[in-house]
Structure formats: C-alpha cells, structure tokens
C-alpha beads as a LAMMPS data file, in Angstrom:
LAMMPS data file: protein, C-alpha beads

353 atoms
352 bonds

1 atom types
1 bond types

-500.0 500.0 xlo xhi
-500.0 500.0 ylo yhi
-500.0 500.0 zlo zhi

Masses

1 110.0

Atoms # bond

1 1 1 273.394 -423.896 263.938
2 1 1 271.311 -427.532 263.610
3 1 1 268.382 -425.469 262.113
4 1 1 270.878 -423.779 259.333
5 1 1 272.958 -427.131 259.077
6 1 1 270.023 -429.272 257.766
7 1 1 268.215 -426.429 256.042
8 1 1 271.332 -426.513 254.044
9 1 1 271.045 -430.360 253.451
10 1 1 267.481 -430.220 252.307
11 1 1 268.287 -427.257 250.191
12 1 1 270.621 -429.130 248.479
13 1 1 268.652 -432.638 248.067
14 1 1 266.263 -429.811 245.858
15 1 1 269.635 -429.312 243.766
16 1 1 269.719 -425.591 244.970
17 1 1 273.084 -423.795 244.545
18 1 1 274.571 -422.241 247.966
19 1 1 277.316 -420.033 248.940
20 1 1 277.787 -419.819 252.632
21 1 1 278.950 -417.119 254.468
22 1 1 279.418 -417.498 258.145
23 1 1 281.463 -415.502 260.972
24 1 1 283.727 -418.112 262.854
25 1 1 285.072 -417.432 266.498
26 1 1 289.236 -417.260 267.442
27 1 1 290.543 -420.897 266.805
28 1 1 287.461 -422.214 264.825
29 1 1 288.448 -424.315 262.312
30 1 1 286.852 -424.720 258.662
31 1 1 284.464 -427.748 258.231
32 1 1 285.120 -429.156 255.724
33 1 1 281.813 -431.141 255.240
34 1 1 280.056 -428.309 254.015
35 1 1 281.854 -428.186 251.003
36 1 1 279.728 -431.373 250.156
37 1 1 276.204 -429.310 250.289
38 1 1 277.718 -425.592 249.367
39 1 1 278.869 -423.951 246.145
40 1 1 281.386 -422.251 247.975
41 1 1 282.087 -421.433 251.829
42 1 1 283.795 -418.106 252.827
43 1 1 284.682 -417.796 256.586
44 1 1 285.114 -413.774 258.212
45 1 1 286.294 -413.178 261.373
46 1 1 284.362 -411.547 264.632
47 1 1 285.218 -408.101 265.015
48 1 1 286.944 -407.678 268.801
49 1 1 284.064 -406.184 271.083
50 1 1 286.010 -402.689 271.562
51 1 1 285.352 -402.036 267.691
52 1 1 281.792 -402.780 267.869
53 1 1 280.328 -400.797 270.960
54 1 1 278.058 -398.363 269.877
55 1 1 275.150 -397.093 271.513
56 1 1 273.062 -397.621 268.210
57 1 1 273.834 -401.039 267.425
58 1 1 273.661 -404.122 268.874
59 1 1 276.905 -405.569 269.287
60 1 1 275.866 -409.019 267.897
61 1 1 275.053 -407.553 265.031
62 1 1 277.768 -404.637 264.701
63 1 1 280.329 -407.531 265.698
64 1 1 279.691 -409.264 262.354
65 1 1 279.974 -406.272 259.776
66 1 1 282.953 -406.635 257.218
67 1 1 283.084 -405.170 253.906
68 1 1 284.504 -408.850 252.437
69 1 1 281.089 -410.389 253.320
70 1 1 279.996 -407.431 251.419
71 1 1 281.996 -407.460 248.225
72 1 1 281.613 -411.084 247.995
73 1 1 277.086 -410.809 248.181
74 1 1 277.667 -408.162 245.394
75 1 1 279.465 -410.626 243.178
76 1 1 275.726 -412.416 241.933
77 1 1 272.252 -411.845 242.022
78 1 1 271.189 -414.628 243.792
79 1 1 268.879 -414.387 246.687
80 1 1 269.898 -413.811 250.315
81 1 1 269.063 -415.535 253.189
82 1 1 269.808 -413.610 256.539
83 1 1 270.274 -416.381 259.258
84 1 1 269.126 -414.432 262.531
85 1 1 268.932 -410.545 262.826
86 1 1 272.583 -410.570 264.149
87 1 1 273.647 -411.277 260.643
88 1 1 271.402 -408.235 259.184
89 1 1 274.181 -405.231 259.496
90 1 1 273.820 -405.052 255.613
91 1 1 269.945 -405.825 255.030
92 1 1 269.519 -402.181 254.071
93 1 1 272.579 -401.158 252.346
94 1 1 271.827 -399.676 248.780
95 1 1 273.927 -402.541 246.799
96 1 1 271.720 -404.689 247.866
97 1 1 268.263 -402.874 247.236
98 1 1 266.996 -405.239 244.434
99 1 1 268.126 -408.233 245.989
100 1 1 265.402 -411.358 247.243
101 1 1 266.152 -410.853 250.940
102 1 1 264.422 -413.145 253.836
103 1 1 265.843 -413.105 257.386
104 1 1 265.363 -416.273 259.540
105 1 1 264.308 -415.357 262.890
106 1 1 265.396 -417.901 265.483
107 1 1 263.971 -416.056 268.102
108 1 1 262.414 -412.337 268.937
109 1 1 265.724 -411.174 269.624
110 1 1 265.098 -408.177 272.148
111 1 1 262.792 -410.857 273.948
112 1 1 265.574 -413.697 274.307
113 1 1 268.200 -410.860 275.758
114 1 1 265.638 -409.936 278.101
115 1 1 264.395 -413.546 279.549
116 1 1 268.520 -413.990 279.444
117 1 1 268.898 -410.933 281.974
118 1 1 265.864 -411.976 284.173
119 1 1 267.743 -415.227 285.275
120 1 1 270.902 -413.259 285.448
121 1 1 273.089 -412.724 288.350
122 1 1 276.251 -411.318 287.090
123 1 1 276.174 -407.699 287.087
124 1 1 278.667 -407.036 284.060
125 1 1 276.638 -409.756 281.911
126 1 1 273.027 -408.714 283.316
127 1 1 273.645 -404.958 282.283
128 1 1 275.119 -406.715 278.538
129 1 1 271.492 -408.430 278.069
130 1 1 269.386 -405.376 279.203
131 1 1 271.639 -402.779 277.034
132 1 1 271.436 -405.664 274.133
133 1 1 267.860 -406.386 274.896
134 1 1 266.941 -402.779 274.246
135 1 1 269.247 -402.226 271.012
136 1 1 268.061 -405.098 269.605
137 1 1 263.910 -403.801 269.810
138 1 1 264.979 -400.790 267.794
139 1 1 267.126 -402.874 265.308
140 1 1 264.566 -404.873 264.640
141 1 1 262.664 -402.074 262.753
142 1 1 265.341 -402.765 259.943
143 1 1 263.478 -406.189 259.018
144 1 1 261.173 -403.916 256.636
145 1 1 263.984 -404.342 254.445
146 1 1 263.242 -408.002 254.210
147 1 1 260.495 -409.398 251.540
148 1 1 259.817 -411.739 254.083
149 1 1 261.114 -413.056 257.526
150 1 1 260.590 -416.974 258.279
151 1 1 259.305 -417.163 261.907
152 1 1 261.068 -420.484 263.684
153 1 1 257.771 -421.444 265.772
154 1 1 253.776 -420.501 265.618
155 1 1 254.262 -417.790 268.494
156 1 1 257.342 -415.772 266.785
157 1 1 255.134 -415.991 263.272
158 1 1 252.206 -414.493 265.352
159 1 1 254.138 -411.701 266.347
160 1 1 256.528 -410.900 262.856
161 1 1 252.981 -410.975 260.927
162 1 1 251.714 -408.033 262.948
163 1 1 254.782 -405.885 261.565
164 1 1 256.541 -407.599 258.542
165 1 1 255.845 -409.770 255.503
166 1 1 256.509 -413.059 257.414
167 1 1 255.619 -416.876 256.778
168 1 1 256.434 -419.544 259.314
169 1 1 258.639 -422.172 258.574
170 1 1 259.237 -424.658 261.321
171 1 1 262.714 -425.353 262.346
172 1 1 265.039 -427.908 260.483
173 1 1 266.749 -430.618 262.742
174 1 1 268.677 -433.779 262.667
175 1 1 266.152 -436.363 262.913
176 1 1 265.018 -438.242 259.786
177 1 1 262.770 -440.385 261.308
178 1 1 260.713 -441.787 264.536
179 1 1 262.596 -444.221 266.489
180 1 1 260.979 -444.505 269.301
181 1 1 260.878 -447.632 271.708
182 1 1 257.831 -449.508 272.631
183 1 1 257.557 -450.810 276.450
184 1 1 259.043 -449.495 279.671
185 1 1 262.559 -447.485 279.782
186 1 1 264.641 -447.396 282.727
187 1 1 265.131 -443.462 283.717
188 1 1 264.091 -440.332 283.476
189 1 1 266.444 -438.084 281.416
190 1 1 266.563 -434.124 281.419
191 1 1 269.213 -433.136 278.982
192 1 1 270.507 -429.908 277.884
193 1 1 273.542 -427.829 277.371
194 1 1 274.436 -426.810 280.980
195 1 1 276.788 -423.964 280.281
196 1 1 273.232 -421.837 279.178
197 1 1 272.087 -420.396 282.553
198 1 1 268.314 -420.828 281.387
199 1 1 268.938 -424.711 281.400
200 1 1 271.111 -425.022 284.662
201 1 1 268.097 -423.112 286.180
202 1 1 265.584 -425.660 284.869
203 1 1 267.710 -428.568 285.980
204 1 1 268.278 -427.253 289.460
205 1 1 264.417 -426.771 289.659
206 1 1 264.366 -430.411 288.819
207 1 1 267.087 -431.384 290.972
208 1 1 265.684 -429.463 294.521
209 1 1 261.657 -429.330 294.112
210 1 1 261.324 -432.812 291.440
211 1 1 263.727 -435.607 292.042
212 1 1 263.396 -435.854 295.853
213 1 1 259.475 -436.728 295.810
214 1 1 259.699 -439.451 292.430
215 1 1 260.620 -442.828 292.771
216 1 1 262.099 -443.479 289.271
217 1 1 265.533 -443.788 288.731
218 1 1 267.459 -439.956 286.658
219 1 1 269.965 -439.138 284.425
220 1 1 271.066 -435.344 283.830
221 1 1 273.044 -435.213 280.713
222 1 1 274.394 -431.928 278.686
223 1 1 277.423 -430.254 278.648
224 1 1 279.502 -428.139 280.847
225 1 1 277.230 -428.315 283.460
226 1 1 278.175 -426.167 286.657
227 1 1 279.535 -426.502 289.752
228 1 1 276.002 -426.329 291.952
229 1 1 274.588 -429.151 289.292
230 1 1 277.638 -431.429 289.977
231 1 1 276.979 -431.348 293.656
232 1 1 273.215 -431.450 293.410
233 1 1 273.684 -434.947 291.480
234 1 1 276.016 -436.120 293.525
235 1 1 274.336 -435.378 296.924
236 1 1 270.810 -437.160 295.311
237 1 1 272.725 -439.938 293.745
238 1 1 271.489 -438.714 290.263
239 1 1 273.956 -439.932 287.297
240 1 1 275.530 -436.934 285.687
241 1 1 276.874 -437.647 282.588
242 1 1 279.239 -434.432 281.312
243 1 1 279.234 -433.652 277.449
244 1 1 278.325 -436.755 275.946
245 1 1 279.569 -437.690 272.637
246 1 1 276.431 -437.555 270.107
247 1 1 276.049 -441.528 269.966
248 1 1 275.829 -441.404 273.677
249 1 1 273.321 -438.860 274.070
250 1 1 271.141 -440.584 271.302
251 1 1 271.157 -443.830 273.339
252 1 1 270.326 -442.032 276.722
253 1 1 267.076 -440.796 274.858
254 1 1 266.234 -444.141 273.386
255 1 1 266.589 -446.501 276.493
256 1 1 264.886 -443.384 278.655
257 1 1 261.026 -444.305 280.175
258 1 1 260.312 -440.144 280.278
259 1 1 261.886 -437.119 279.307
260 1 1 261.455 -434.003 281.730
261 1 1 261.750 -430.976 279.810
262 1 1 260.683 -427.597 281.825
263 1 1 262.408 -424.385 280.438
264 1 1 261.220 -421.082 281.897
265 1 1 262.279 -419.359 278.669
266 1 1 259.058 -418.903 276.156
267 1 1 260.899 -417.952 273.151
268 1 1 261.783 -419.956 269.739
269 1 1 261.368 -423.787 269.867
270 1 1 263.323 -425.997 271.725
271 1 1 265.261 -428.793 269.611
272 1 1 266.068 -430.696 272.856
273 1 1 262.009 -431.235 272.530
274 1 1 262.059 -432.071 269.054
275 1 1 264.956 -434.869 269.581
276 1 1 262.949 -436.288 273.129
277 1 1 259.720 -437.239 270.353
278 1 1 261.781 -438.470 267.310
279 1 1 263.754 -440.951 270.110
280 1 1 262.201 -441.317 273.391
281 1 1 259.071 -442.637 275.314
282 1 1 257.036 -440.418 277.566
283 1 1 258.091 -436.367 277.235
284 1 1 256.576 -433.902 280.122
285 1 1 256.968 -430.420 279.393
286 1 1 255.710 -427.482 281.078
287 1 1 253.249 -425.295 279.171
288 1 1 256.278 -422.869 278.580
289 1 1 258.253 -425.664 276.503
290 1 1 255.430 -426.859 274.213
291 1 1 252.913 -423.819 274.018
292 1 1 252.122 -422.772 270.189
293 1 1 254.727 -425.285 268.827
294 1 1 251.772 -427.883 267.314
295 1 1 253.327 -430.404 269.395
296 1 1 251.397 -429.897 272.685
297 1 1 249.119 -433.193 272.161
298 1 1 252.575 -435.354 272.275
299 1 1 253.644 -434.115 275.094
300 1 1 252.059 -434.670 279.242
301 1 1 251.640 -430.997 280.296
302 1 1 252.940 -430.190 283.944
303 1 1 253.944 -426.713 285.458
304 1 1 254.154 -426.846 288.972
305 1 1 256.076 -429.240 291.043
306 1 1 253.635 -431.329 292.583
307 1 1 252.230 -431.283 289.068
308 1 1 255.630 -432.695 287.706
309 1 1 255.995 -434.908 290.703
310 1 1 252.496 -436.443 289.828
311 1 1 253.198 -437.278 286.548
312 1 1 256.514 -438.594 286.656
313 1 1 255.299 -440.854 288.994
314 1 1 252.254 -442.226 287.189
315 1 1 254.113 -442.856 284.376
316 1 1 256.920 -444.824 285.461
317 1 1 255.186 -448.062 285.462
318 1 1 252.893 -447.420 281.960
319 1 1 254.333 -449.029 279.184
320 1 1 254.890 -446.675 275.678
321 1 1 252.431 -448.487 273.478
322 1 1 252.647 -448.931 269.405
323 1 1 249.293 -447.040 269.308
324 1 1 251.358 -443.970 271.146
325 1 1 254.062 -444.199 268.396
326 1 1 251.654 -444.014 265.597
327 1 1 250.493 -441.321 266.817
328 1 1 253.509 -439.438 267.626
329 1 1 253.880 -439.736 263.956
330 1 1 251.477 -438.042 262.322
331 1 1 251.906 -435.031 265.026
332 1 1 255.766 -434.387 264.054
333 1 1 255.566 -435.655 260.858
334 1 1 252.434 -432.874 260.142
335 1 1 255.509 -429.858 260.098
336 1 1 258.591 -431.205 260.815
337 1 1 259.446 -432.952 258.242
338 1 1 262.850 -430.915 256.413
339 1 1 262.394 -431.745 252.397
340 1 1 258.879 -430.598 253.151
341 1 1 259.840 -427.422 254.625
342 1 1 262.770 -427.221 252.234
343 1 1 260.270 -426.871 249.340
344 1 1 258.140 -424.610 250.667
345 1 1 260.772 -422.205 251.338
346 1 1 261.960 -422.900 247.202
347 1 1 258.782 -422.335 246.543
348 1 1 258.531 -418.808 248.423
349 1 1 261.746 -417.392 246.752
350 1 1 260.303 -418.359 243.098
351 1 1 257.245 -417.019 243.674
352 1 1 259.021 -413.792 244.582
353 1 1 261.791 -413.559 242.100

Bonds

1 1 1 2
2 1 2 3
3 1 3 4
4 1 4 5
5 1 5 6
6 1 6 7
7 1 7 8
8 1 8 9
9 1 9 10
10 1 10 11
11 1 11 12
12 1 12 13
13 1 13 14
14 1 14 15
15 1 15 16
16 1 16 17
17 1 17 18
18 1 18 19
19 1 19 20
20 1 20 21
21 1 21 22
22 1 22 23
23 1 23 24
24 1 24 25
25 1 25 26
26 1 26 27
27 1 27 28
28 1 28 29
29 1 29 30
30 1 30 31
31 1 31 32
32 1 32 33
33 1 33 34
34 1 34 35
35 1 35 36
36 1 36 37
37 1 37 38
38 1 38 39
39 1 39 40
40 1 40 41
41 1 41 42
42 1 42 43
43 1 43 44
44 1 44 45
45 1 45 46
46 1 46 47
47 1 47 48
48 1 48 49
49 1 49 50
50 1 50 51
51 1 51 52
52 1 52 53
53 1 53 54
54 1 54 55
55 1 55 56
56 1 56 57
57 1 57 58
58 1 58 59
59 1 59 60
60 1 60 61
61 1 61 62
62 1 62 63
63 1 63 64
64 1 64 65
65 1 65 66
66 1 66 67
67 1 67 68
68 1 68 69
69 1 69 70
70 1 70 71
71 1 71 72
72 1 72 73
73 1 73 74
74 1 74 75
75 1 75 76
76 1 76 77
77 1 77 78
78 1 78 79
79 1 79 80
80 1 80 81
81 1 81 82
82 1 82 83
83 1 83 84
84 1 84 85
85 1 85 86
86 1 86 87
87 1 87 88
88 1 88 89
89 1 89 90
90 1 90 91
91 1 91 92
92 1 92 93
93 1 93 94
94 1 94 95
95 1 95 96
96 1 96 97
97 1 97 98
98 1 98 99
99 1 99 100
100 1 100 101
101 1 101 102
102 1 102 103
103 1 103 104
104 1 104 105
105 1 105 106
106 1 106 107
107 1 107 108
108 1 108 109
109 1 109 110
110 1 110 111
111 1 111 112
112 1 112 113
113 1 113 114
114 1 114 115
115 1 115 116
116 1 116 117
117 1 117 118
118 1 118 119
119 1 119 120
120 1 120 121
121 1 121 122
122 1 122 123
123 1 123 124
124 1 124 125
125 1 125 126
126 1 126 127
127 1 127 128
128 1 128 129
129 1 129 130
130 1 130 131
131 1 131 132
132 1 132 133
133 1 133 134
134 1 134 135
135 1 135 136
136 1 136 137
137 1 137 138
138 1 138 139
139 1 139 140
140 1 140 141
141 1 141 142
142 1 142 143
143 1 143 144
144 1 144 145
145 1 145 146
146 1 146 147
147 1 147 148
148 1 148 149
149 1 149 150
150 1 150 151
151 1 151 152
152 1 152 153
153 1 153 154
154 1 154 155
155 1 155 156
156 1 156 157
157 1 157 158
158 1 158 159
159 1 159 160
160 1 160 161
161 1 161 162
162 1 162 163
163 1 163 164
164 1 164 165
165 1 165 166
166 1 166 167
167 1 167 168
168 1 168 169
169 1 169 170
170 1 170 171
171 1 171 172
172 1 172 173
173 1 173 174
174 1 174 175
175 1 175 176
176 1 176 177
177 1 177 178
178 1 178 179
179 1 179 180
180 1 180 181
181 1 181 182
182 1 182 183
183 1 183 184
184 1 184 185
185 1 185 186
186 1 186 187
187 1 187 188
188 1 188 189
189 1 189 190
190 1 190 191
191 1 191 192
192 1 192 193
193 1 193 194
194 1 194 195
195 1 195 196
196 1 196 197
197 1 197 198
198 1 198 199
199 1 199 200
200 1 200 201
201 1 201 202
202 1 202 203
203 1 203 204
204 1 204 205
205 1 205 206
206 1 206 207
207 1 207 208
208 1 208 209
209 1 209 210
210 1 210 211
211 1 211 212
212 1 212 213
213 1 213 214
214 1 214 215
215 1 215 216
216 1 216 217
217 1 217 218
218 1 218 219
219 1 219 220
220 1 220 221
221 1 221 222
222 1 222 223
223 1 223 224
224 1 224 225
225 1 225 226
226 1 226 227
227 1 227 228
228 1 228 229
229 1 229 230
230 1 230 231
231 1 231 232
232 1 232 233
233 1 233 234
234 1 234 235
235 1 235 236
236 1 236 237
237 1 237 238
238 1 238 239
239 1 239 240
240 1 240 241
241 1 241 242
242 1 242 243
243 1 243 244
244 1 244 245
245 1 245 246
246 1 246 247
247 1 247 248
248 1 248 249
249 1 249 250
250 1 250 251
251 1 251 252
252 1 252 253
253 1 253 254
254 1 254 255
255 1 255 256
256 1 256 257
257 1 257 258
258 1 258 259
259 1 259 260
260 1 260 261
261 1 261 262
262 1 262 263
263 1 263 264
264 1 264 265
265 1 265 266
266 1 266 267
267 1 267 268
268 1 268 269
269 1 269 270
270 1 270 271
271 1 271 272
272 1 272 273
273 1 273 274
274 1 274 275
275 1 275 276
276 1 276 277
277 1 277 278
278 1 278 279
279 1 279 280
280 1 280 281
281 1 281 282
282 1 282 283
283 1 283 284
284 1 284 285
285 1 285 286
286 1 286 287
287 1 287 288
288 1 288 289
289 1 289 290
290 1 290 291
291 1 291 292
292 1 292 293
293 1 293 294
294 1 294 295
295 1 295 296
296 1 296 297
297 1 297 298
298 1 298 299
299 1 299 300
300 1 300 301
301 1 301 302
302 1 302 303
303 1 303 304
304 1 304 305
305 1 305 306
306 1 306 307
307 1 307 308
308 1 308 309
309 1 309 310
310 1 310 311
311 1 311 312
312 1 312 313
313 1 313 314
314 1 314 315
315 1 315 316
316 1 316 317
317 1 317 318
318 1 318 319
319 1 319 320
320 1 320 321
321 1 321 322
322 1 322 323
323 1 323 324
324 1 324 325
325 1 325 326
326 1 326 327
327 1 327 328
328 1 328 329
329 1 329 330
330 1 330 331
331 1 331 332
332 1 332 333
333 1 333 334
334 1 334 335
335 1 335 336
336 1 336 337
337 1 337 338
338 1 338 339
339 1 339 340
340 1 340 341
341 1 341 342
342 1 342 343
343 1 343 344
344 1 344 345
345 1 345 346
346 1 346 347
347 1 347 348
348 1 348 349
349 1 349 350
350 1 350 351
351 1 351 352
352 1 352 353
C-alpha cells in the first residue's frame, strides 16, 4: 500500500493523469485524500471466499474479479498498471489485448505463500498458504501477458528477467529525506507490525536468544503484537509500545542508538529497513534483510545470535558520526529516491506506447 501510495504522488508531481481502481475490505471507508493525486477513484468490493474457491485460481486473485472493474478499464485507452499479481484476473482478457499493461510485483508470490506456511502452525491457515503457494506458481505464467513487470528489489528482477520482459524499479516509500541524528541514542528499537507471524517470529528470536546477553536498554514497537510478545517484554523489562500512532513511531526511530532488524523471510524489500536509514543511527540486519537490496554497505551484517549479541554490544557506546550520515546518503539516495523512479517508469510507458 506505501509503495502504491507514493508511486501515486510522484506520478502526479510528473502531471500524469490517474484513475484508481482498488478492492476495499467490509467496513473500509473511502479516502478521500486520493482524490487530490487521482483523476478519479472507483472502489469494488471483495468477493466472499465461498465464490472464489477454485482449484485453478488463486483465491487472492479470483477474490478480486468483477466485471465493473472491467467495464470501467474498457472506457479509455490509457495504460494499465497491475499492482501485484492478485490484481491480474483480467491481464489476459481479449478487451484488453492492445492495451500498455505492466504488473508490479511486490513479491514472487508462490515464494511469499510458501515462506508464510513454513513458519505456520495453524493447520486450516498452513494448508491455505501451501494450496495458495502452489496456485499462485502456475498463475504466474499469465504475466506473459504483461509488456513488462517492475520487479520491487534486485533479487525479484533477477528472477522475472529469466521469464518475462521485466525492469526493476525500486520500491516507493514515505521518506523524502535523511534525518538522521548524529551522536549516541538511547535504545535499541525492533519495530514491525506484530500481527504478521514472520515478524512476531523475528522479535521472539530477539526477545529469547538477543536481549538477555546485551546491555543496552530495548524498545519493541509495532502493532497488534501477540500474546507470547507481551509476556516476553514484560518478563525482560523490555518497553512494548502497542500500535503507535505514526508521529510516535517516527520519534522512536530518531532518538534510537541501533535498529535490530532480522526477518527470516527473503522475499521483496523490507520498508521497515528503508524507514530505520532515512531516520535512525546504527541498523543491524541479518544477511536475509539486506541481501541484493543495494543497501547492504549501510547496514552492520549479523546472522547468528552471538553474532547479533556482538554487535549490539559494540555499538552501544560508538557515537553515529556526520561522516556516517553523508554516507548513508549517497547509498539511499543512489535508488530510492521516488521522482527519480517516478520518471523512469514515465519514461518506460512512452517508450512503449
């Protein structure tokens, strides 16, 4: 959603003309600020998951097929962006056969819905990801319909290159510019939305085999975190702070010394990264988090935890010099900046059409 949200904004700073169309879930309202960046908005409801079972289909893309959305493409000939393959049910339908067509791929789908069943312990949702995981491989043959697909991050372009017309264009985010804080912060932070089983996990890795040996003070911030997280903090005395408001979180990562980031999910790139080197000090990934991204050499590489342990603790004390910021700069300023990226992508459809 951030990487469509501010693709949208730099789209429009270029003065191009958008019409949205986006599936919203049961009790979603409209929002209304995208009416400032978007010709025109139109909204379609989820289909219930009884009418979209199929043995053929992935649900999360037979779930968003509705012959509005389809009426309402038909009405220009404008080129079509296809955010994710789950929005693709119509990539190949014969109305739309001499249209521009590019699919965004957040992620290698049938990859993701594996990695999410391999950290799985519910049966009902572990047999979901698997049956998904699968669908989703073959569906993905229907991306020859695209004249291109824009790859999120370095390792995603190295695979859609090997099978599709594909360019990679690094993800869009929120941050405009560095503001990062010389000198020493006063925590570590890990931070992440906590309902997403793949960042629980990482925090509880933190929480049992990290924490215990380090000597700095922690925070654990995201949302919805669960119950075992709650009483892991609590029992190690390590502040929890539960769905902080966006101004909050943005402080936590500006007065934080280090930001521990391990994720044991290789797939897509991880905004939580990009947002830890626009606003924080010190960021120590594991080779899992940064690997392929361009972004490794602003980052302290760990992967064990004694190698974790290690670094944490020898930089707590080391200040975060001006030298480090300027430096930081011209690494995530090299592809992440969004006009940039914005005009490539402008570029790529008029070079087509």
């Amino acid at each position: 959603v951030i990487d469509i949200f501010y693709k949208i904004k730099a789209l429009y700073k270029l003065n191009q003309s958008i019409h949205l169309h986006c599936f919203n879930y049961k009790g979603q309202k409209p929002q209304e600020i995208l009416l400032d960046y978007c010709k025109t908005v139109h909204y379609y409801p989820r289909n219930a998951p009884l009418k979209s079972l199929s043995f053929r289909i992935p649900y999360i893309v037979k779930s968003r097929k509705n012959e509005q959305l389809l009426q309402n493409l038909m009405k220009n000939e404008d080129p079509i962006l296809f955010e994710g393959l789950h929005s693709c049910y119509y990539i190949d339908h014969p109305a739309l056969e001499n249209r521009l067509k590019m699919v965004r791929a957040h992620n290698v789908e049938a990859d993701y819905y594996r990695l999410l069943a391999k950290s799985e312990t519910n049966i009902l949702k572990l047999g979901y990801y698997l049956t998904e995981s699968f669908l989703l491989k073959k569906y993905e043959k229907k991306l020859k319909y695209a004249d291109f697909v824009l790859a999120i991050a370095p390792n995603d372009y190295q695979y859609f290159k090997d099978k599709f017309p594909s360019k990679y264009l690094p993800v869009f985010h929120n941050q405009e510019s560095l503001n990062v804080q010389t000198g020493t912060g006063q925590y570590a932070l890990y931070h992440a939305n906590l309902s997403v089983n793949e960042n629980s996990e990482a925090a509880r890795f933190l929480l049992e085999k990290v924490i215990p040996h380090t000597s700095i003070s922690w925070i654990i911030a995201g949302h919805n975190p669960p119950a075992f997280i709650r009483q892991l903090c609590q029992k190690l005395k390590v502040e929890l702070f539960i769905s902080p408001p966006q101004e909050k979180m943005q402080k936590l990562l500006e007065n934080a010394h280090l930001n521990v980031l391990p994720t044991f999910q290789p797939t897509g790139i991880k905004l939580k990264l990009l947002n830890a080197l626009y606003s924080s000090r010190y960021c120590v990934v594991n080779d899992f988090m940064v690997k392929g991204t361009g972004l490794e050499s602003a980052c302290v590489i760990a992967n064990t935890p004694n190698e974790f342990v290690q670094q944490i603790n020898a930089l707590s004390q080391q200040p975060f010099s001006h030298q480090q910021i300027e430096e930081r700069k011209k690494i995530v300023g090299k592809n992440f900046d969004n006009l940039s990226n914005a005009k490539k992508l402008v570029e790529w459809m008029n070079n087509e059409l």
